[in-house]
N, C-alpha and C positions, 0 to 999 in steps of 0.2 A: 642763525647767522645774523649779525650783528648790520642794519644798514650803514651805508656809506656816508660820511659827513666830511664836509668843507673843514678842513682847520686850518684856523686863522693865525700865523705866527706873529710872537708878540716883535715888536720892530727891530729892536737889536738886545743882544746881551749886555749885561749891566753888572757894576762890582756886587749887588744883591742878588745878580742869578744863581739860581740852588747849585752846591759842588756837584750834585750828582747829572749829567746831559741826558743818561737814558737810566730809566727804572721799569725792569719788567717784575708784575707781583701777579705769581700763582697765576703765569698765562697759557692757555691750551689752545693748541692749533693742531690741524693737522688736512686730509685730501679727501672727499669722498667721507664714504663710511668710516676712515683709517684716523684715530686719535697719533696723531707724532709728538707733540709735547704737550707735557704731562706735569702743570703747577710747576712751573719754569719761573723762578724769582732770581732776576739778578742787576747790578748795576754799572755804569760805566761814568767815573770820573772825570770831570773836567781836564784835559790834557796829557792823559793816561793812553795809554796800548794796554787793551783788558785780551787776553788769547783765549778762545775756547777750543778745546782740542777733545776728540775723543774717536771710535771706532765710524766705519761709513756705516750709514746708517742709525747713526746715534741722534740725529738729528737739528744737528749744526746749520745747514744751510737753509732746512726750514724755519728755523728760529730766525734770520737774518732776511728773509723772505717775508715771514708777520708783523716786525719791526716796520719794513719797508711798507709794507701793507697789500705786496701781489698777493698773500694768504691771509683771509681776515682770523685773527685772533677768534677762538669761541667761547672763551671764559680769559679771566685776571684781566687786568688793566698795563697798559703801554704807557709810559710817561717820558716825552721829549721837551725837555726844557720844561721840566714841571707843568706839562700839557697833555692831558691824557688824546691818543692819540689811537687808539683801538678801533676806530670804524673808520679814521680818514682815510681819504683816497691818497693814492701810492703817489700824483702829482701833488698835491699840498702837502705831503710828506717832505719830497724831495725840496718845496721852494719856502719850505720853512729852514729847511739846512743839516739835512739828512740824505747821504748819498750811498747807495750801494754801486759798489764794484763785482760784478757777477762772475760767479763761475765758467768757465769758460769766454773769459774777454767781450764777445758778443759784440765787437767792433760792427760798422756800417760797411760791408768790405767794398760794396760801389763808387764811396766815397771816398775823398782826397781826408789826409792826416786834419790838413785846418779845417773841411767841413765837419769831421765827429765831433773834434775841439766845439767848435761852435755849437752845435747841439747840445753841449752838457752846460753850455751857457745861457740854454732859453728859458728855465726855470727862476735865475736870477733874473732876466731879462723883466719879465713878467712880474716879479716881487719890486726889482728897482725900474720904474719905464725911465729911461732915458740912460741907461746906463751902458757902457762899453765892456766890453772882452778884450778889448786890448793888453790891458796890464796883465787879468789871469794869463792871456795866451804867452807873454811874455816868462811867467812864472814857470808856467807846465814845461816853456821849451827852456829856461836856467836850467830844472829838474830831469830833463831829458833831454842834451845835445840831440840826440839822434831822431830823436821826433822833428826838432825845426828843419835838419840835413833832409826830411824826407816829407814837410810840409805841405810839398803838392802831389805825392804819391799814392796810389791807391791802398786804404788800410788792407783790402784782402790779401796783396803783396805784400806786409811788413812779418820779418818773420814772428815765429809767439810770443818773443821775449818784450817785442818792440813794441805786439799789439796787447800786451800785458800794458807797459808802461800807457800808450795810448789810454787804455780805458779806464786807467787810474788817471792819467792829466782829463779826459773828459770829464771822471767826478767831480776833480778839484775845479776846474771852470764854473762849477755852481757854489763857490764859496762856502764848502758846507761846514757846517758846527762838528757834524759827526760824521767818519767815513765806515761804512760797513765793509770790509773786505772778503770776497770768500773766492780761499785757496789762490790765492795768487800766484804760489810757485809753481801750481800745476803741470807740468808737461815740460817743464825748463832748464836748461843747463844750470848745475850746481855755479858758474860764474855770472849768470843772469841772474839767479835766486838771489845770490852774496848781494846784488845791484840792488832788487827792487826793495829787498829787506833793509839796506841801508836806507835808501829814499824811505821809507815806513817810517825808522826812527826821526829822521831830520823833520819829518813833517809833523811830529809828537812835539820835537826838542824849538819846531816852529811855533809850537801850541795846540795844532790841531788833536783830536782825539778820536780814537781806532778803536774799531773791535773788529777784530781778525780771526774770523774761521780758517784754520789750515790743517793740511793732514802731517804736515812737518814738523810735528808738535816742538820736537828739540830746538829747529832752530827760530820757531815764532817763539816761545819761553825766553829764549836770548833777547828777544827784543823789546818783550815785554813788561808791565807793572806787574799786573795779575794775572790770575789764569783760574779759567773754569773749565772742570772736568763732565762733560757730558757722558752720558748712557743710557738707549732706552728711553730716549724721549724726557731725561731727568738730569738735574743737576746733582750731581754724587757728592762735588768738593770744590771746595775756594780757596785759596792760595794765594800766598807772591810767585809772582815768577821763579823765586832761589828755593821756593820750597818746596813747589812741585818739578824742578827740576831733580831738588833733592830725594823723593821721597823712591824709596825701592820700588812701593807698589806702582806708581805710576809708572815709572822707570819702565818695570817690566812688561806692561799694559800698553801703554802709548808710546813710548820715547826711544821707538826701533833706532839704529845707528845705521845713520846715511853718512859713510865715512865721507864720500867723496862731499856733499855737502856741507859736512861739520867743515873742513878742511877750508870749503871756500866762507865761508860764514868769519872762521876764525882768525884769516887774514888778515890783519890791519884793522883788528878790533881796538 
């Protein structure tokens, strides 16, 4: 195991920052004695929604875990902003501008809406000292009326959809370069899903850039640039979004038909 190291983020991005935000080459992680990925090489574009979809257990959300650095990588190399990043600690991760959105929301439920907010803004805090949350907070509640409506509310009280949106505006509080997302529709009305998936794209078509672990493969592909097919701890296949939508075998692998969610997806497309 690799030790832990400080990494330093360069100060801001620049019209010569590399196209590419994240580059994982030939990277192996995994629990205990358990190898989960297995020479995992992939990348994510400046401004891009990259989707990786594949069976549970394929090892999606581990992957998104190493990146982050709660599992340290045991081989290949991590590259964020053209910064190899494979031993840093999961805090100099996040306050360089790299934000995961967890499985399961993982809200503060003792807390009020504006304290988690704040929370996801002490990373920048620490990167900028003298700097406000005010404008982000202002941003998160444009992006989610219903968050500002229930501002002083306890997150354990917000139903899932709300405490979905919550723990994606707590990311965006830390200004980050790149949002990791995993399963966000998890557990949620096909008319909350159509929501949060919209909010996905605007924040792409704002400039921000996504890599989104989901089991909805169908309709994260809709939202999508590219798409990586996970298996087994391995990358099988790369794609655009229109061509792994198109392609049979996937079709008939990953891209079950959640009518009632195609339905809300396709609304007001």
């Amino acid at each position: 195991m690799r030790d832990e190291q400080e990494f330093v983020p360069e100060v801001a991005a620049t019209a010569t920052s590399p196209a590419h935000v994240l580059q994982l080459r030939n990277v192996e992680s995994g629990y205990g004695g358990l190898k989960v990925l297995r020479h995992v090489s992939l990348h994510v574009s400046r401004g891009e929604i990259v989707s990786i979809i594949g069976a549970n257990g394929a090892g999606k959300t581990t992957l998104l875990r190493t990146v982050v650095g709660l599992l340290r990588a045991r081989g290949g190399e991590i590259l964020f902003e053209n910064r190899d990043i494979s031993a840093a600690r999961t805090e100099s991760i996040v306050r360089a501008g790299c934000s995961l959105v967890p499985e399961g929301r993982q809200v503060f439920a003792p807390m009020s809406v504006r304290e988690n907010l704040l929370l996801g803004a002490t990373a920048r805090m620490r990167r900028e000292p003298g700097a406000r949350a005010d404008e982000d907070m202002d941003r998160v509640f444009a992006l989610f009326p219903r968050l500002k409506e229930r501002a002083s509310q306890l997150a354990g009280t917000l139903s899932g959809g709300e405490q979905q949106m919550l723990a994606l505006g707590r990311a965006l509080m830390a200004r980050p370069t790149l949002i990791l997302l995993d399963e966000p529709s998890m557990g949620l009305a096909p008319i909350v899903v159509k929501e949060i998936f919209q909010t996905i794209r605007r924040l792409r078509d704002e400039g921000s850039t996504v890599l989104l672990v989901e089991q909805n493969a169908r309709a994260a592909l809709k939202i999508a640039n590219r798409g990586y097919v996970m298996e087994n701890g391995r990358i099988i296949l790369e794609a655009s979004a229109e061509s792994l939508l198109a392609n049979r075998d996937v079709e008939r692998a990953y891209l079950g038909r959640d009518l009632d969610t195609e339905a809300a997806m396709d609304t007001g497309r």
